[in-house]
VOPAGU-2260 file (C-alpha; in pm, 1 decimal, decimal comma):
REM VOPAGU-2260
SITE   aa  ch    i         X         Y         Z
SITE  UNK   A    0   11201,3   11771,2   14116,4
SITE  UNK   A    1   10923,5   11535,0   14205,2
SITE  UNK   A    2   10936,9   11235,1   13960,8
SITE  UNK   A    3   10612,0   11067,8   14032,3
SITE  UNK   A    4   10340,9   11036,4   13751,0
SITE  UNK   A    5   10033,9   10913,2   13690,5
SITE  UNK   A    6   10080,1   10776,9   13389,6
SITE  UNK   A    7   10381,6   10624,9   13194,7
SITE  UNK   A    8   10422,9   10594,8   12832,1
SITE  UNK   A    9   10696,9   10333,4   12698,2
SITE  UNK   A   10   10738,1   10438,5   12323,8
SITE  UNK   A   11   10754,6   10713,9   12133,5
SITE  UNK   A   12   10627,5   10548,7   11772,1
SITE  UNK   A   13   10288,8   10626,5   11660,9
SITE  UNK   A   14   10064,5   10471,7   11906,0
SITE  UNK   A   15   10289,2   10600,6   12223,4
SITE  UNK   A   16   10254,9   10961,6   12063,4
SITE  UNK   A   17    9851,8   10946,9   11958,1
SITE  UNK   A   18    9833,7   10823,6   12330,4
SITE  UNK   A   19   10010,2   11096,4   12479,3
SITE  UNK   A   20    9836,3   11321,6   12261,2
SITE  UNK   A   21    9480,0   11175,5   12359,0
SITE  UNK   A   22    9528,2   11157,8   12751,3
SITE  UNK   A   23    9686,3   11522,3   12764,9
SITE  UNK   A   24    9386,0   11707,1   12568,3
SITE  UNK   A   25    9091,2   11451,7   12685,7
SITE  UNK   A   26    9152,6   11355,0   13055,8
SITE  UNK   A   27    9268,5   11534,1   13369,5
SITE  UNK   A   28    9548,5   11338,1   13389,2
SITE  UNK   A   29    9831,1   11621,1   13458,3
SITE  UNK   A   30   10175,7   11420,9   13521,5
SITE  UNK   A   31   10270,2   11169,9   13236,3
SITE  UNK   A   32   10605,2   11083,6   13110,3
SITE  UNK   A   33   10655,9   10967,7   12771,3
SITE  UNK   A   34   10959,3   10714,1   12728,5
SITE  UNK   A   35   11120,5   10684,0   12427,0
SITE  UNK   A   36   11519,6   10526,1   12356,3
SITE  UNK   A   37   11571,9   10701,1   12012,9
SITE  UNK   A   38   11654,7   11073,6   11942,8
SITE  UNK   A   39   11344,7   11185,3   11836,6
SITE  UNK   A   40   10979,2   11017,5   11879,1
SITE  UNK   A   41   10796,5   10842,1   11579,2
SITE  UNK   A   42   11106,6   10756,2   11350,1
SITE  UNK   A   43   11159,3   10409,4   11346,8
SITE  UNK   A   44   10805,7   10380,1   11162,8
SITE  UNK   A   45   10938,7   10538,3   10870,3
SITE  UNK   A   46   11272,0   10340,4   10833,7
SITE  UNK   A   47   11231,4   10123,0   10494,8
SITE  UNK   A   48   11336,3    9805,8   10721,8
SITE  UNK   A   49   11057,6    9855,9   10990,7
SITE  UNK   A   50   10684,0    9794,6   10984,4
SITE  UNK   A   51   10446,7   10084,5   11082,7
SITE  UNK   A   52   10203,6    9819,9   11232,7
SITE  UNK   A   53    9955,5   10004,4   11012,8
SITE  UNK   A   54    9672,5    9785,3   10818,0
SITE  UNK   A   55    9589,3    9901,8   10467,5
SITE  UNK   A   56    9261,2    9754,7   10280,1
SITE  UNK   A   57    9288,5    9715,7    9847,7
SITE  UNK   A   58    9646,9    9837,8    9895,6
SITE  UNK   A   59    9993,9    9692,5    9987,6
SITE  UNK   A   60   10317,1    9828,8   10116,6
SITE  UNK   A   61   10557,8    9873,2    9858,0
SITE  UNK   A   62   10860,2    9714,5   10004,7
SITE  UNK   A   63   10693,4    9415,2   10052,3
SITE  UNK   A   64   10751,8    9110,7    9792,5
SITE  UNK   A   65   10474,3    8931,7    9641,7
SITE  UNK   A   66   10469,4    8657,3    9862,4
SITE  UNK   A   67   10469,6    8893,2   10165,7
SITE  UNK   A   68   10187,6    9084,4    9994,4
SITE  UNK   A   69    9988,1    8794,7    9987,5
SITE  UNK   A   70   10011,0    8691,8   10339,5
SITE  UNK   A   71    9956,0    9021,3   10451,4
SITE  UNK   A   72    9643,4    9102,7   10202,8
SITE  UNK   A   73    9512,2    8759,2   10405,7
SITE  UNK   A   74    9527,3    8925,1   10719,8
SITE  UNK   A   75    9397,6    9216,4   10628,1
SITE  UNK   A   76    9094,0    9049,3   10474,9
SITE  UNK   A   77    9042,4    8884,0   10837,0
SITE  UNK   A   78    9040,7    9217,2   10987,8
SITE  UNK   A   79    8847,1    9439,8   10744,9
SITE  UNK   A   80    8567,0    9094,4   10738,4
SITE  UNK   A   81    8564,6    9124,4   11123,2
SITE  UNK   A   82    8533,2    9530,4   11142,4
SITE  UNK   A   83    8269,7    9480,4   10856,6
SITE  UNK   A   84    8060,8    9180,0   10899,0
């Protein structure tokens, strides 16, 4: 078995999924290898002690405290200001 590729994917989360998914249906890249440490991909994301790395505008995460809310809602406001001048 020929393990050469073209491209290599380290993570199986989200992003290392959408990106597998993107390359294999919009490019005619044929050999990629997606690398991923836990059982399954896309898990960890889910876990109540992990962040999803996602951003979300006039809402908050629940598990966060109020004081966590707040510093995130800051950051948030940077991005959404910069995406929407």
């Amino acid at each position: 078995m020929d393990n050469t590729y073209e491209v290599a994917i380290v993570g199986g989360g989200v992003c290392g999924t959408s990106l597998l998914y993107t390359i294999s249906n919009y490019t005619n890249i044929k050999r990629i290898v997606l690398i991923e440490k836990e059982s399954d991909v896309a898990i960890i994301n889910t876990a109540q002690h992990s962040n999803s790395q996602t951003i979300h505008f006039l809402d908050i995460e629940t598990k966060y405290t109020l004081a966590q809310a707040k510093t995130v809602n800051s950051g948030e406001s940077l991005v959404k200001n910069y995406l929407h001048p």
